[in-house]
N, C-alpha and C positions, 0 to 999 in steps of 0.2 A: 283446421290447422292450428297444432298448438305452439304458443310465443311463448317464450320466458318472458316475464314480464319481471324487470326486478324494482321491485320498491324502494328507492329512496329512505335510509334509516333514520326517524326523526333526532333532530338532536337534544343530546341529553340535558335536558330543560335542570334534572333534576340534580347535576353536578354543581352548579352554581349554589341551590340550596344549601347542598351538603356541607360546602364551605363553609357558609355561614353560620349554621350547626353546629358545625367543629370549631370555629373562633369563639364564638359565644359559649359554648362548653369550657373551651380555655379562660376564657376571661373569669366566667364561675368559680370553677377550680380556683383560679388568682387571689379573689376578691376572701373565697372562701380561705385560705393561707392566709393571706393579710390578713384580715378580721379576726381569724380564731386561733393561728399556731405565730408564724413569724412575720413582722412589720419591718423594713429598713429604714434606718434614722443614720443621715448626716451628725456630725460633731462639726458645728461653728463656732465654737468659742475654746481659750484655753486653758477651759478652768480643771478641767481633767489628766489638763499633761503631769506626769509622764504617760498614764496609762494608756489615758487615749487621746491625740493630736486634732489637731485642725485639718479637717481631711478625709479624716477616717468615715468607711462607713460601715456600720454596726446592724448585725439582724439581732431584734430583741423577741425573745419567745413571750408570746401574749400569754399562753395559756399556764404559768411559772405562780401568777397569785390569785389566781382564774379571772372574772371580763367583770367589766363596770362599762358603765355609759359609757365614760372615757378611754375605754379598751377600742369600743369601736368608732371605726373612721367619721367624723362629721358629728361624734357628743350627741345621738340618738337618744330622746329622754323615756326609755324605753319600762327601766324599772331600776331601781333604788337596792342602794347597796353594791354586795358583789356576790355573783356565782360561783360555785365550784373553787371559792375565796381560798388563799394559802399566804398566809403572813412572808414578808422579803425574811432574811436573814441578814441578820448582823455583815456589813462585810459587801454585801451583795451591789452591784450598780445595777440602777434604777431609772428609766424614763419616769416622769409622771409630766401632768398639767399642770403647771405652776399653779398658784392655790389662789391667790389674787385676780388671775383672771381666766382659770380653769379652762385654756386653749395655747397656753403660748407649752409647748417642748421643753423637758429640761432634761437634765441627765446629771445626775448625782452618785454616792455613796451613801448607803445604809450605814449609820452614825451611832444614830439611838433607838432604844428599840423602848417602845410603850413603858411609862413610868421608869425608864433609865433618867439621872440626875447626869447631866452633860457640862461641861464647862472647859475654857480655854487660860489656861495661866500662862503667861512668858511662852506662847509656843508650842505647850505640852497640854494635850489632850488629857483628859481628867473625865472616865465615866464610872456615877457610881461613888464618888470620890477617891479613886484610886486611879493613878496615872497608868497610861499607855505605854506601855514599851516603846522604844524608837532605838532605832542605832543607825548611826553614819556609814553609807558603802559613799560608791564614786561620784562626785559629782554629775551631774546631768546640765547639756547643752542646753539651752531654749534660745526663742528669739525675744528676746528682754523687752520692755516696755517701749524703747526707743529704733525697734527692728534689729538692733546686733546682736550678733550671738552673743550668749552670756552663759557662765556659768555660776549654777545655783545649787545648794547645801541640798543634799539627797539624804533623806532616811529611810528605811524600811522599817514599818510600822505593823505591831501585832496586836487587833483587837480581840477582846474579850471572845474566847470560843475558838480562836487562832487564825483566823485568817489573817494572814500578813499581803502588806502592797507597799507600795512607793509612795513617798511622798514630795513633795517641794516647797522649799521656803525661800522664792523669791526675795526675801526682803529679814531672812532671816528669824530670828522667835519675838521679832518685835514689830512685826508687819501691824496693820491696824484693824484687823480682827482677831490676833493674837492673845489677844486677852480679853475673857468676855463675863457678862453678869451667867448667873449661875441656871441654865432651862431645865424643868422639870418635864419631860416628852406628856401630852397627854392621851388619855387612854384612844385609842384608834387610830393615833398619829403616829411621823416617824419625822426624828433628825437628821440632816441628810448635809453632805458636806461634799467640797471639790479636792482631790488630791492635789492641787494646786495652792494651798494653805491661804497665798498670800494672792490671790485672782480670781479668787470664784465667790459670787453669788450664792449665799447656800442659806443655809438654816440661822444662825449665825446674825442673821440680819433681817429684821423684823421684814412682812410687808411694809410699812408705814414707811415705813426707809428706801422704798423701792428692792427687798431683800425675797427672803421664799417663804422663812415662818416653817413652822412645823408644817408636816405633806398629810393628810386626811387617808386615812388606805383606800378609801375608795380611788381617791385622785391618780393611784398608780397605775401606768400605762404595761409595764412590762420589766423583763430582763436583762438585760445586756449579755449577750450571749459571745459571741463572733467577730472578728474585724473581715468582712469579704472583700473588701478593695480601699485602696488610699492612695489619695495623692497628696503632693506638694501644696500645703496651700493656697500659694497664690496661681496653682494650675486650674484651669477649665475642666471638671472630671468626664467632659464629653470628646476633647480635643485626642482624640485614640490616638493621632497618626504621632503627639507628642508623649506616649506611653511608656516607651521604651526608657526616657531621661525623667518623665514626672510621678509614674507611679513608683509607691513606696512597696519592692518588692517585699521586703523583707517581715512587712505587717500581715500580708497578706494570711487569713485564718488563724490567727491569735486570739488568744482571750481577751475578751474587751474586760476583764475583770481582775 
């Protein structure tokens, strides 16, 4: 006498695998983006206003001056110098390692370029010895030293090669980096400054001073490419359900440059 006999279908042991395959795949993928094309970097401080706020956050293309140690995550003492190397450009914003302690994040402007003679008189940029163009458009709001808005003397500035941007002077062309002894860039180096004239830590200020000092090309991290989201600075960037009032629509996919 014959029975159907139906066998019970084992369960699929190997779905559970799967998943873990495909997340670990993903993470790969991640790791490999981060490490070799784009990295996302916060802006906390405001030494780059106008261009770029307290808030913002920026994907910088790694692979723009090709990889150094300091390209990848965690300063890996892997091999010396840089690969697949491509000098910044005059103009260009710049993450690197601060040089003093070749881990802290910085984020600057491409100033001087190798053997450029740089120097600050009364306010006016001087590379080469021949001044910068500058001219006065609208003033620009910030939140001033003491939290109130304030308005601050706005120029647009055109270096050497033309790329022009914003700038700010706080405190006007007599701020107290406004005038400086005369820096010769040396060879492998680069000058590097905050479009916030009279608020940023930049080249301008020795290390010894607690400043940055010329930037080593190996020490640069990246691009500034993007602004992909911003908020209000004194918002939470994770508080989503407060999005609608704290992110800054309007930045969204800009040039961080």
């Amino acid at each position: 006498m014959n029975r159907n006999v139906q066998i019970a279908k084992p369960r699929d042991e190997g779905g559970f695998l799967e998943t873990i395959k495909v997340v670990i795949q993903a993470l790969a993928i991640a790791l490999v983006i981060r490490t070799l094309l784009f990295q996302p970097f916060n802006i906390p401080s405001g030494s780059m206003i106008p261009t770029l706020l307290i808030g913002d956050y920026v994907f910088v293309s790694k692979y723009s001056y090709g990889y150094s140690n300091y390209s990848i995550p965690m300063g890996p003492n892997w091999f010396s110098g840089r690969i697949l190397g491509a000098e910044p450009k005059r103009g260009d914003v710049v993450v690197f390692k601060l040089p003093r302690d070749n881990e802290t994040d910085y984020i600057k402007r491409v100033i001087g370029l190798p053997g450029d003679r740089v120097q600050m008189i009364e306010g006016r940029l001087y590379i080469n010895n021949v001044v910068v163009p500058r001219e006065p458009i609208a003033k620009a709001h910030i939140d001033g030293r003491d939290g109130r808005d304030t308005e601050v003397p706005t120029y647009k500035e055109t270096l050497p090669g033309g790329v022009e941007h914003t700038i700010i002077e706080m405190e006007g062309d007599r701020g107290i980096n406004d005038s400086t002894d005369l820096f010769v860039v040396p060879p492998g180096h680069f000058f590097m400054m905050g479009d916030n004239r009279d608020n940023s830590t930049d080249s301008r200020i020795s290390p010894d001073m607690g400043g940055v000092g010329f930037v080593p090309y190996v020490n640069l991290v990246g691009r500034a490419e993007r602004i992909f989201f911003s908020v209000k600075n004194d918002a939470p960037p994770l508080a989503f359900w407060r999005w609608p009032w704290t992110v800054r629509w309007d930045r969204l996919l800009k040039s961080a440059h």
